[in-house]
N, C-alpha and C positions, 0 to 999 in steps of 0.2 A: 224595761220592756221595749222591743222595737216594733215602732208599727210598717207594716207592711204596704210598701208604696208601689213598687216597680212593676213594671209589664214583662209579661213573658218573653226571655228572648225567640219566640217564635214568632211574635210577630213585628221585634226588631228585625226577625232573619229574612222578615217578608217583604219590608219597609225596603231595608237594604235591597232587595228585588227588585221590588219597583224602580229603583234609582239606575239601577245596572243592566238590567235587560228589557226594560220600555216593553211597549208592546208590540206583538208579532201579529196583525191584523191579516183575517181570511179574506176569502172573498165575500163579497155584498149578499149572494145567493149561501155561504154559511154562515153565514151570521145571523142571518133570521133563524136559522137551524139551532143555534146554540142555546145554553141560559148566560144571560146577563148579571148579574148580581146588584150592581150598581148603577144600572139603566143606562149606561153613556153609549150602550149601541156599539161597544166593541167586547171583545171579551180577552182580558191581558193578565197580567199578573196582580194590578190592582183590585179583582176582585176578589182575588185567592187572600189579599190582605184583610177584606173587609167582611171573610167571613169568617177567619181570628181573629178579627177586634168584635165580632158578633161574640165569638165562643167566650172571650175575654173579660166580655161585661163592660167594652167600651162604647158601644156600637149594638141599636137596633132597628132592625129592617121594617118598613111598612109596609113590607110583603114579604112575611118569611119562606112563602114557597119556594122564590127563586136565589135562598142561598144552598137551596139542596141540587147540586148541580146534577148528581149522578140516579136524582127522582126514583131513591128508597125510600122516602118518608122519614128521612134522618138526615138533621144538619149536624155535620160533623167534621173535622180535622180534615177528612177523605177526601172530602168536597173541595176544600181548598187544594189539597196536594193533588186532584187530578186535574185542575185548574193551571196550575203549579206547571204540571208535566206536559198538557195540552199545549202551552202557550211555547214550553220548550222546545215542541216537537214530539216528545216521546210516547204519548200516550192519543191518539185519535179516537174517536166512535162515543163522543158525552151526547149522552140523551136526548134527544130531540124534545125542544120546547112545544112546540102546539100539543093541542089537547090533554095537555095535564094539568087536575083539575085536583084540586086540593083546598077543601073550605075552613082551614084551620086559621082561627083570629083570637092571636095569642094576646095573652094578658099584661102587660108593663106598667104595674103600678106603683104607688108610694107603699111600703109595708115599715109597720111598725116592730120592732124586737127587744126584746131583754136579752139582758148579760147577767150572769148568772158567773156563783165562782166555782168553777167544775170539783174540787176536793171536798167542799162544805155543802154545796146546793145556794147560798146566800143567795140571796137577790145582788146585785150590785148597780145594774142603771140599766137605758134603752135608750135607742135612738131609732130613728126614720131613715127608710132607706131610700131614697129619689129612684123614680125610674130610669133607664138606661137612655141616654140622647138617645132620640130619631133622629132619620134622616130619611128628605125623599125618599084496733083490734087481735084474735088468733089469726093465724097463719093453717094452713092447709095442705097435706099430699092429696092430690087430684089422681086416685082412680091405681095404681101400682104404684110405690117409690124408685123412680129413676133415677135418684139424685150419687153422685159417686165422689168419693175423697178426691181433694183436688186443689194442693198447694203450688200451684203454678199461680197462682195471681198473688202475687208479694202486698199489693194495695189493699187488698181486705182487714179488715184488721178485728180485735175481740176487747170487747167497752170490759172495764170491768172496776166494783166496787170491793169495800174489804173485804165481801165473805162470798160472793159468787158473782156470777159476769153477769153483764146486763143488756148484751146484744153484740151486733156488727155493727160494722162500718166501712167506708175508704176514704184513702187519701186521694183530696184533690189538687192538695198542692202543699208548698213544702212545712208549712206549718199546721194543717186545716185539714181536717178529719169530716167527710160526712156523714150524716147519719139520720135516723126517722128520731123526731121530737118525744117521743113518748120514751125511748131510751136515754134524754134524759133527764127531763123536768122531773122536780122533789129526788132527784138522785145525789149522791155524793160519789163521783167516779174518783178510783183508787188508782187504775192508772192503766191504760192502752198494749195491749198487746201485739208486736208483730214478727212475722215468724219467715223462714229461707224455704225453699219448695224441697226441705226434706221434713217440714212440720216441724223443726225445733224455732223456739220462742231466740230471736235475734235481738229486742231491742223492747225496752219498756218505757215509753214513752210517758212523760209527767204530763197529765190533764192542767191547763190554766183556767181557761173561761170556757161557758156553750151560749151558742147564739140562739134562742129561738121565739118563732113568732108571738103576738102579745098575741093573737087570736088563737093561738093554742091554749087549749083547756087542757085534755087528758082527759076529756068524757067518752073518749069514743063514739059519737054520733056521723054521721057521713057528712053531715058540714064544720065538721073539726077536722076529716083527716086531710082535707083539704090544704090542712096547714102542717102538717105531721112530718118535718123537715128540720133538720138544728145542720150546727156545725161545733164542734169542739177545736179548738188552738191548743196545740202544745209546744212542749218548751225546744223539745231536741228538733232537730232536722231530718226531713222525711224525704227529701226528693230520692234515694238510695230507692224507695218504693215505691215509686209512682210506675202503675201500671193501666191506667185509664185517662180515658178524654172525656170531658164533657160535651155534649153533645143537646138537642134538641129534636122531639117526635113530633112529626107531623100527623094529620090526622090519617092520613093516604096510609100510613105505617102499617093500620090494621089491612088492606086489600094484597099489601106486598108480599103476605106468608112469610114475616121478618120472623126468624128464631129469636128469641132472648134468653139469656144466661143469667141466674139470678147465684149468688156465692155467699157464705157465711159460716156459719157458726151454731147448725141446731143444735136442740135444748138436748132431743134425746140420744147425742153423742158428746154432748161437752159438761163440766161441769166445772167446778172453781182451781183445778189442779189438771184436766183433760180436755186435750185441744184436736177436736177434728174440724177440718176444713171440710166442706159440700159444695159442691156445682149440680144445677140441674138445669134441664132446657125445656123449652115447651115456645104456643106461637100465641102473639098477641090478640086476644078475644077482643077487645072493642079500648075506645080511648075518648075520655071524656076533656073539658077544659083543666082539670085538676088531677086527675088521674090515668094510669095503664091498667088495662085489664089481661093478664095473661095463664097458661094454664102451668107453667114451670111450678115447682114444687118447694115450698118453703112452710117453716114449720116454727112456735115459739123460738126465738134464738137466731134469729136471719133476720128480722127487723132493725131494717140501718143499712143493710147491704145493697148490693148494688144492682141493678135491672140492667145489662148492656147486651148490646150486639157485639157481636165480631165481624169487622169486616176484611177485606185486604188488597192491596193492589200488587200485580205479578211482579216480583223483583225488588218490591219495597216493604216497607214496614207490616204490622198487623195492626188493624186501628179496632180495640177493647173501648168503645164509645158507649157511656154512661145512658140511658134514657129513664130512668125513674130509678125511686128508692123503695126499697121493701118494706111496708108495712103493714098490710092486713087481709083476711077472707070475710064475706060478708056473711057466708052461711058455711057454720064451723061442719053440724049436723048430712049437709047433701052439699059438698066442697067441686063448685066445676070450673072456678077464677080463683086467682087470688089478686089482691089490689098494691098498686107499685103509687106511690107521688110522682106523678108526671113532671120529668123535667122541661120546664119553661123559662122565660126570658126572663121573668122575677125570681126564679129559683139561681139561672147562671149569675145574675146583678150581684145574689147574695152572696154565693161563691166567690166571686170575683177576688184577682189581685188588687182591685182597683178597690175593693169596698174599704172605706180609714178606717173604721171601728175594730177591722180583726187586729187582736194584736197578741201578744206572748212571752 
């Protein structure tokens, strides 16, 4: 097994940035206008770095408001690449700092987890996860089904044991599957499904280990789902699928009228031999420390999947930025939310290239 050490070369690519284009400093009068990231009172390429060593799990902020440069209420990739493109010139008009007010105090703490051996269920050990350095239940359709077949996103993927599948997931990185804990504590997974955007099945990826928290039960109470988050390792190489960024939701998220996209694998289109993909959209109802609340539509068999935005900048890429995992409706019977795991700073730590424990 190799354990998984190295940093993304994105934020080698950024590092190397820093070194080669320094900083291109405005005037005294925009500068007060801009966000800072790193408080040093200018705004250059260094802080396009420090908000991929945020995303990375190397690096967190004692004010995560100000690495959301472009004030969606989502820190994400974007943030740095219009950072990125400001400092080059190419991109002018980043948000104006006064008065934005965002009361979100995110959590970075020590969390405990088990290792489990994903083929058998075994228990196998745990460890502690340190927090990040600082530095200065059913599923629900809500009201008509909106949701439409939708094999554009390579990264989704279908959990599956010997005799029927046992949810979604994605890929966040090239070995490392995510997914809600409930799909797959007392499980034996048989082996990962992923498919080309014609819905044929490309690659069956061998499950090794799944990581998930000690404070996951599997009672379904509202202070369990808090923890309702794993990750599975497998053995083949996935970057071929990576179609998402991890990302961070701010509490401001719910005033912004952000769309989210929630993708998987429902129950009452798939079964152990029949693979349909689902996309559905809807706006984020409210957002707690541990959780999103949104109206998209998902339904048994979409738990594990992925809660993201879409966002994009003219001329560049499409940034599919993760912000919670799919796992539950609170009232199956009068369905007006369904509930995502809120992605947080302890959630990316866990993620992380950086975490030693993942390995394959």
């Amino acid at each position: 097994m190799k354990v998984k050490k190295k940093l993304t070369s994105l934020i080698l690519a950024g590092i190397m940035a820093v070194m080669s284009c320094g900083s291109l400093a405005t005037s005294a009068e925009e500068e007060k206008k801009l966000p800072d990231p790193n408080g040093d009172g200018t705004l250059n390429i260094s802080d396009s770095v420090l908000i991929m060593q945020y995303l990375c799990g190397a690096y967190a902020p004692t004010d995560i408001k100000e690495l959301d440069v472009d004030r969606n209420g989502v820190v994400s990739y974007m943030d740095a690449k219009r950072i990125e493109l400001y400092t080059a010139r190419l991109e002018s008009g980043l948000v104006e700092v006064p008065s934005y007010k965002d009361n979100t105090n995110m959590a970075n703490t020590t969390r405990r987890y088990n290792i489990y051996d994903a083929k058998t269920g075994n228990y196998k050990s745990q460890y502690d996860l340190a927090p990040i350095p600082t530095v200065n239940k059913s599923r629900a359709v809500i009201g008509n089904d909106e949701r439409v077949i939708d094999w554009t996103k390579s990264g989704v993927v279908k959990i599956m044991n010997s005799s029927n599948y046992i949810g979604s997931g994605f890929v966040v990185s090239d070995h490392v599957i995510a997914t809600a804990a409930h799909c797959t504590k007392n499980y034996k997974i048989s082996e990962i499904l992923l498919f080309d955007n014609t819905g044929k099945v490309t690659l069956h990826a061998t499950p090794v280990e799944y990581h998930i928290p000690q404070d996951y039960k599997k009672d379904f109470t509202y202070a369990d789902e808090a923890y309702d988050y794993a990750l599975i390792t497998v053995k083949e190489d996935l970057s071929d699928y990576a179609c998402f960024d991890l990302g961070v939701s701010l509490n401001s998220i719910k005033d912004n009228n952000a769309v989210v996209t929630v993708t998987g694998f429902p129950g009452e289109f798939n079964n152990h031999t029949k693979h349909m993909m689902y996309s559905g959209n809807g706006l984020i109802s409210d957002i707690n420390d541990s959780f999103i609340h949104y109206t998209a539509d998902m339904t048994p068999g979409n738990s594990g999947g992925p809660v993201y935005i879409t966002e994009s900048i003219p001329g560049h890429r499409t940034y599919n930025t993760i912000v919670g995992i799919n796992t539950a409706n609170p009232d199956v019977e009068n369905p007006k939310y369904n509930i995502g795991t809120r992605m947080t700073t302890d959630l990316i730590n866990f993620y992380s290239v950086n975490n030693p424990n993942i390995k394959w």
